[in-house]
C-alpha positions in Angstrom: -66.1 75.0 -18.1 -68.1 73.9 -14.9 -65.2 72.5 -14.0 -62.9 74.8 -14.5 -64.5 77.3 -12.6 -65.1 74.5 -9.7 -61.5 74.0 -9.7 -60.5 77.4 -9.9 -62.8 78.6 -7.0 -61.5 75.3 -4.8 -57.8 76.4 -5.6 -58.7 79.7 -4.8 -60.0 78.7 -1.2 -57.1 76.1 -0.8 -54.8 79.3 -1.4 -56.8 81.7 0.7 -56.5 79.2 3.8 -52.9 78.5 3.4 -52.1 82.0 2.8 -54.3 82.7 6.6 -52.2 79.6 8.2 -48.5 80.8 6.7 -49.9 84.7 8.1 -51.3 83.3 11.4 -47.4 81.3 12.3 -45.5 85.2 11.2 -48.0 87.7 13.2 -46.1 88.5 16.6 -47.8 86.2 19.9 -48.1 89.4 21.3 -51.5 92.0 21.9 -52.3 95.4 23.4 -52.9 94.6 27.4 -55.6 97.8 28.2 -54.9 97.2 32.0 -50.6 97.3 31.7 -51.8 100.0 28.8 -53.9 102.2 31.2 -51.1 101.9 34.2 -48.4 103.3 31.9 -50.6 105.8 30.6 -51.3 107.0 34.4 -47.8 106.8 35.3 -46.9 108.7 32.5 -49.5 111.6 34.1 -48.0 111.5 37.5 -44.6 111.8 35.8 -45.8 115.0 33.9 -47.1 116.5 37.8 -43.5 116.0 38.8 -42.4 118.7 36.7 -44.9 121.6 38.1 -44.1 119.8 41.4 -40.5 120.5 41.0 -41.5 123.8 40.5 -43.1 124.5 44.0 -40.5 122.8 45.7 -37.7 125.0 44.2 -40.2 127.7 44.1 -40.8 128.1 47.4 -36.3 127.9 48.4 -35.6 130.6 46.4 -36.1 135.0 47.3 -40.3 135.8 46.4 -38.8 138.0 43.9 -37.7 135.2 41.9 -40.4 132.9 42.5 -42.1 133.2 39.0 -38.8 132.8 37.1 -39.3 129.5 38.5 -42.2 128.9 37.8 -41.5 129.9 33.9 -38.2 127.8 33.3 -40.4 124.5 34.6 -43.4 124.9 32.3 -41.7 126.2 29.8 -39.4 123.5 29.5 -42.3 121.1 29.9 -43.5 123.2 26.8 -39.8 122.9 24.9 -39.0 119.6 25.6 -42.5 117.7 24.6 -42.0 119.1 21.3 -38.3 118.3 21.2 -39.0 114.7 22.1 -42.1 114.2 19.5 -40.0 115.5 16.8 -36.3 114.0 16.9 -35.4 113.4 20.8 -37.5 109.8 20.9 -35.9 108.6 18.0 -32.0 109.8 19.3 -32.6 108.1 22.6 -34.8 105.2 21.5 -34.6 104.0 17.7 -32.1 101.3 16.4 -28.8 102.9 15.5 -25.5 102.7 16.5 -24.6 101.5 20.0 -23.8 105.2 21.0 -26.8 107.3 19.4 -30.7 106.2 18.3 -31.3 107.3 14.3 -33.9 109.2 13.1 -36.2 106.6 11.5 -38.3 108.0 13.7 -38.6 111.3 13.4 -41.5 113.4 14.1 -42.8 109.8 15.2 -43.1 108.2 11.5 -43.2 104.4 12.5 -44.1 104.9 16.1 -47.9 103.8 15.8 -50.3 102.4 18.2 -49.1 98.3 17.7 -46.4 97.3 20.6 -42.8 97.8 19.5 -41.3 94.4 21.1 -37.8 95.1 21.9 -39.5 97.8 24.6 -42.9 96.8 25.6 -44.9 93.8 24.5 -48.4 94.6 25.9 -49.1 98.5 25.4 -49.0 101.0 22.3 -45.6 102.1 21.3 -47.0 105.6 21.4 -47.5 104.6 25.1 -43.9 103.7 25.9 -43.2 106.8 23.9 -44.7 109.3 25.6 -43.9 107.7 29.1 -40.4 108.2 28.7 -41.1 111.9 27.1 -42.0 112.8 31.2 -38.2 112.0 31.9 -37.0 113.8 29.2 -39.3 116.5 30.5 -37.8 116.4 34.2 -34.3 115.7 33.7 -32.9 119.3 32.1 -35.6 120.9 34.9 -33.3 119.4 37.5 -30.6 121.3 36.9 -32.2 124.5 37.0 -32.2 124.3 41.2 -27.9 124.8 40.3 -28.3 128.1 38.7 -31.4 129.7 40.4 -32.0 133.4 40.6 -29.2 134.6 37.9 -29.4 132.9 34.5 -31.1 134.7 31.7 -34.1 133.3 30.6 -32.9 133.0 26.7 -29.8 131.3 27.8 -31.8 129.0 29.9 -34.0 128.0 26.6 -31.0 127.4 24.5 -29.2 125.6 27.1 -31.9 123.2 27.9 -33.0 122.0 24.5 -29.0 121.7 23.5 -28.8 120.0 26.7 -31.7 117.5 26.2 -30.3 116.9 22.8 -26.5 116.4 23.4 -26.5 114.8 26.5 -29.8 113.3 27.8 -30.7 111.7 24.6 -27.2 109.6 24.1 -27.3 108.3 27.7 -30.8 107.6 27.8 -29.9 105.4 24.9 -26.5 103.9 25.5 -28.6 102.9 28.6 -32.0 101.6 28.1 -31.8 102.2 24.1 -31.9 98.6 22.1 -27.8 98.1 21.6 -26.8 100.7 23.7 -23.4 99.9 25.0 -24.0 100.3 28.9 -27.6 98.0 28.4 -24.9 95.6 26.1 -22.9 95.8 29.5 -25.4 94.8 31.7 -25.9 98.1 33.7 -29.0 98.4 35.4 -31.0 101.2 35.9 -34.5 100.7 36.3 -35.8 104.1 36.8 -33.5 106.7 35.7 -30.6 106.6 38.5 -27.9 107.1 35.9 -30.0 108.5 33.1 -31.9 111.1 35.0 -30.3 111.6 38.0 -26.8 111.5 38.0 -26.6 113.0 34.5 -28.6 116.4 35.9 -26.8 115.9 39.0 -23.6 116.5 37.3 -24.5 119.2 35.1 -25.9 121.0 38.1 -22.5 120.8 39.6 -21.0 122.5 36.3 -23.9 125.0 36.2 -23.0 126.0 39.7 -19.4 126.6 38.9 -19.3 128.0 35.7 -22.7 130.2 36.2 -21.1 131.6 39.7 -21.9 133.0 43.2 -25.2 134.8 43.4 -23.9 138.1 44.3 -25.6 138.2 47.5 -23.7 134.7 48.4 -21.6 135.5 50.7 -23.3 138.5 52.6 -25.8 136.2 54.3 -27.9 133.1 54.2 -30.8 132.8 51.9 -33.8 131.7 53.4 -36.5 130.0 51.5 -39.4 132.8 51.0 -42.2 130.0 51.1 -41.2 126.3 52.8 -45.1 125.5 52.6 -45.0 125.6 48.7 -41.6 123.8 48.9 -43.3 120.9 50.9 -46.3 120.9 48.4 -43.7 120.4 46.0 -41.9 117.1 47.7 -45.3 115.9 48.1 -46.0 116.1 44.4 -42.7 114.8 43.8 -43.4 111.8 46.4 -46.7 111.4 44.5 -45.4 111.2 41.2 -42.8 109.2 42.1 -44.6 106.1 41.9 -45.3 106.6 38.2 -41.9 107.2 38.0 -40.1 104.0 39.7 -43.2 101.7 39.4 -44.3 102.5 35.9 -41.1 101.5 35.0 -42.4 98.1 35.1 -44.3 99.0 31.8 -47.2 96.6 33.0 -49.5 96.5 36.2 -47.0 93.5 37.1 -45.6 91.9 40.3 -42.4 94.1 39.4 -44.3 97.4 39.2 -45.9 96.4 42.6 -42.1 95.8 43.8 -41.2 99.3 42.4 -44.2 101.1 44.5 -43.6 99.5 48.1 -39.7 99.7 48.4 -40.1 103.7 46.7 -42.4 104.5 49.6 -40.2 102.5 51.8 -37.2 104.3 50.9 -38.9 107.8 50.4 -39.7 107.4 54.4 -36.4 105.7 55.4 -34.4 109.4 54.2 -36.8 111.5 55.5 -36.5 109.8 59.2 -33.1 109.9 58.5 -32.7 113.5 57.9 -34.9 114.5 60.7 -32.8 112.8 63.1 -29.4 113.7 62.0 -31.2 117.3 61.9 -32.1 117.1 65.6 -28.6 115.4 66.7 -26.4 117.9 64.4 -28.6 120.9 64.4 -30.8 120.6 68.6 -34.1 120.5 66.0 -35.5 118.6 63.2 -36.5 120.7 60.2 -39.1 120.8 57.4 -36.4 121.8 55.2 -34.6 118.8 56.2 -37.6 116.2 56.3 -38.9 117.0 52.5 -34.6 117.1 51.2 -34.6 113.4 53.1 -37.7 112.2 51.3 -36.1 113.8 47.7 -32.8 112.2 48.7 -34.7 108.7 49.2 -36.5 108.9 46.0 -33.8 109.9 43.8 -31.6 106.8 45.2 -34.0 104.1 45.4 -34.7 104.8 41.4 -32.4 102.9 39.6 -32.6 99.8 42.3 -36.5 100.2 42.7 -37.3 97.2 40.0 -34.6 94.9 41.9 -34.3 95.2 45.2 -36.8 94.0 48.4 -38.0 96.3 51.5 -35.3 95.8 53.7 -32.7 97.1 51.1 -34.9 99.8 50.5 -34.7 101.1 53.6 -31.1 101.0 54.2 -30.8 102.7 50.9 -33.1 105.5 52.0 -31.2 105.8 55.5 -27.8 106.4 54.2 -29.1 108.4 51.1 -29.9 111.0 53.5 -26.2 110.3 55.1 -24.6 111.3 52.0 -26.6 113.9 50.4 -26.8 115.8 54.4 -22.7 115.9 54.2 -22.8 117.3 50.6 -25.3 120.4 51.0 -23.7 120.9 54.3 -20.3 120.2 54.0 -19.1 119.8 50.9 -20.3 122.3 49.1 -19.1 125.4 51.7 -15.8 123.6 51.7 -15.7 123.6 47.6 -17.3 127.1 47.7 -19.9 126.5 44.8 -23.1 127.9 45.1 -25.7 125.3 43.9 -28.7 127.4 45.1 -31.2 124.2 45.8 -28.5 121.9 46.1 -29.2 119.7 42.9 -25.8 118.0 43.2 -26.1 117.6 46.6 -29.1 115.6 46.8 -29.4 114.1 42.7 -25.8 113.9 41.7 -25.0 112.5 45.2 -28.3 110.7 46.1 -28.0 109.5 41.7 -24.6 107.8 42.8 -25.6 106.3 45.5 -28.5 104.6 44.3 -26.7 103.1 41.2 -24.0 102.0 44.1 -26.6 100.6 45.9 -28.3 98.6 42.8 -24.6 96.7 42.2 -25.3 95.9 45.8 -28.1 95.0 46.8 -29.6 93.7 43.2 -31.2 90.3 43.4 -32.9 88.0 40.6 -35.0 87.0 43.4 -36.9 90.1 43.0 -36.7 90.4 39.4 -35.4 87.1 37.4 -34.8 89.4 34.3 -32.2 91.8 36.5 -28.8 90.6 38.0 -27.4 89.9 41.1 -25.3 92.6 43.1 -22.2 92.3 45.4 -24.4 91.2 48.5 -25.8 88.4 46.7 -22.4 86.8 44.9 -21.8 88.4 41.6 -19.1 91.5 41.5 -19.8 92.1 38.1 -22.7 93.8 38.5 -21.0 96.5 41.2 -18.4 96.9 38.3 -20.2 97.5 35.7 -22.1 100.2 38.0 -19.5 101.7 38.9 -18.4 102.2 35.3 -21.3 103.5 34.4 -21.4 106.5 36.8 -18.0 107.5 35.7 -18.7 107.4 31.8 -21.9 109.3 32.8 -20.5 111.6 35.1 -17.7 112.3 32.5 -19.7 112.5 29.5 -22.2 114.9 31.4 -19.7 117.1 32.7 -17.5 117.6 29.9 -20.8 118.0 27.7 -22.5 120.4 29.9 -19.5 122.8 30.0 -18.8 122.8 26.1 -22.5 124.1 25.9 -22.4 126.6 28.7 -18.8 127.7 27.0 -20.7 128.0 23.7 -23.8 130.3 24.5 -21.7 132.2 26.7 -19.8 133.7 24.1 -23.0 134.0 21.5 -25.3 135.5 24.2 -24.4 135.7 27.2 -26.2 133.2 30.2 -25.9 135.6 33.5 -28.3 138.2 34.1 -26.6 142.0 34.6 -25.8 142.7 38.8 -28.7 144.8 38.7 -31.4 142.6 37.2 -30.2 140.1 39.9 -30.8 142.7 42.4 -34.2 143.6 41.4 -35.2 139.7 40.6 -35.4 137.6 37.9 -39.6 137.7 38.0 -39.9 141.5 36.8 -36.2 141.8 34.5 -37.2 138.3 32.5 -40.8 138.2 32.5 -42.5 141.4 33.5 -44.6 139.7 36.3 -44.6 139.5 40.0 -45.9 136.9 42.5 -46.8 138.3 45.1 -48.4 141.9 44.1 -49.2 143.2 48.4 -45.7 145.2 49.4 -45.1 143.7 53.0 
């Protein structure tokens, strides 16, 4: 019996220890990194201030009697949107699936715990990566409201913007960065959001413009922003968050991340040089208006290149950014006679385009051994496969964004009456003012 019991408890042990050797070879090489997990959880929160900071700088260009409207379709859709994301909109963009659409594994976030999901991020919580990318899903639909400020109805403006985020952020968030999307299968690169973000509001913007129509007041005379100190608290804001934006990209506090900080500021002050000057050659003055549209123009182009490109691309992509997007708000748009209010076309979709151009450019494994070469540096491809991935984008956004606006047109409607437009958006859609002294 004695030695039964010896054997069994030795057999037991042997078991035990095999059983911890077989478990330590299957358990992922991989651990939570607190310092790459604290930077993503910062540059999630300056992501998240970009959204009230969009709201100042659109706030401020538009009448004071539509100021709060403003105000209301930002936070609200920071409101909408988080709870869109948590509950179905991670798992569309972000879950494996089909090469086209995520599944819905995830939904509500079942399966996205606090252990590192690999084929994203190795080093932080995938509740981390998840709620980082939430912020873009936050800002992207918020974009487009500088297209159709000052006339949409507040109810169509809901509807639109979680059908929107839905239908058409969520599939080209994953055909892009999602694990077997078919533009990341491709090769396209887009570190930031260039494509995702910023061409696919840009284009939507351009659509909202047209098929939302002229402000009625359009043509009379030129609308002057009510408050450009607000509007320059917004870029700043913007500039600020910005580096959240491109650098937390990285997903670690990592040479790349450090990379992604220097050539966004670098490229942020390239455009808004840029746009000063042509300003003061064009115009006899540099503007404010001008300065903080060149800085906006420089970060929205420098975001999809910012994880593979050096300084000295950086700032020629910043220079002509402000090249480009000064000939669409000024040019291009009185020619085509659409009015995008803020000019979110003019400086995302155009500034969006540019920037992915730029990446099949300028894109060098130098920088970033785990990106691709561009045009500059010997591989064509990669300009190629860019530029096929702003036309499926562009395409896909366009066509989407009118089938939606056609849709809640005919069940409710998505302009305001003459009137209500007359007397402002703040007091016919929310009952509020902003400013309550008559001047």
């Amino acid at each position: 019996m004695f030695f039964s019991v010896r054997n069994l408890i030795v057999f037991s042990v042997f078991l035990l220890a095999s059983s911890a050797i077989c478990f330590a070879g299957d358990a992922p090489a991989v651990s939570i990194d607190s310092g790459d997990t604290a930077w993503v959880l910062i540059s999630a929160a300056l992501v998240m201030l970009m959204t009230p900071g969009l709201a100042f700088f659109y706030g401020g260009l538009v009448r004071r009697k539509n100021y709060l409207s403003i105000l209301m379709q930002c936070f609200l859709a920071m409101a909408l949107l988080s709870v869109q994301w948590v509950l179905f909109g991670y798992s569309l963009s972000f879950a494996p699936g089909t090469s086209w659409i995520g599944g819905i594994q995830w939904f509500c976030l079942r399966g996205v715990g606090l252990e590192p999901y690999t084929d994203y991020a190795a080093t932080i919580p995938h509740q981390a990566f998840m709620i980082f990318q939430g912020m873009f899903a936050i800002i992207t639909p918020a974009l487009i409201i500088g297209a159709f400020a000052e006339r949409m109805k507040f109810s169509a403006f809901m509807i639109f913007t979680l059908l929107w985020a839905t239908f058409i952020y969520d599939p080209v968030a994953h055909w892009v960065w999602g694990v077997g999307g078919w533009l990341r299968n491709l090769g396209a690169l887009d570190f930031a959001g260039g494509t995702v973000v910023h061409i696919n509001a840009g284009i939507a913007a351009l659509v909202s413009a047209i098929v939302v129509g002229k402000r009625t007041c359009c043509d009379k005379y030129t609308i002057a922003p009510h408050n450009l100190p607000f509007s320059v608290l917004g870029a700043a804001l913007l500039w600020f968050g910005w580096f959240g934006f491109n650098a937390g990209s990285a997903l670690g506090a990592n040479g790349i991340a450090v990379n992604a900080f220097v050539v966004t500021n670098t490229a942020a002050a390239a455009a808004a040089l840029s746009w000063a000057l042509i300003d003061w050659i064009i115009n006899g003055k540099p503007t404010m208006l001008g300065t903080i549209s060149g800085a906006v123009a420089g970060l929205v182009a420098i975001t999809p290149a910012a994880g593979y490109v050096g300084t000295g691309s950086a700032i020629v992509i910043g220079l002509l950014s402000s090249v480009f997007c000064f000939v669409a708000v000024t040019t291009i748009k009185h020619k085509l006679g659409y009015d995008d209010s803020l000019d979110a076309f003019g400086v995302h979709g155009v500034g969006g385009i540019w920037g992915a151009l730029a990446t099949g450019l300028f894109a060098s494994k130098a920088v970033n051994p785990l990106g691709a070469d561009g045009l500059f540096f010997g591989n064509a491809h990669t300009f190629v496969v860019q530029l096929g991935a702003i036309a499926v984008t562009a395409v896909y956004a366009f066509l989407g964004t009118l089938i939606l606006y056609k849709i809640i047109d005919v069940v409710i409607g998505i302009r305001v009456t003459e009137e209500d437009e007359a007397i402002g958006l703040d007091l016919t859609q929310h009952n509020e003012r902003a400013y309550t002294m008559l001047e």
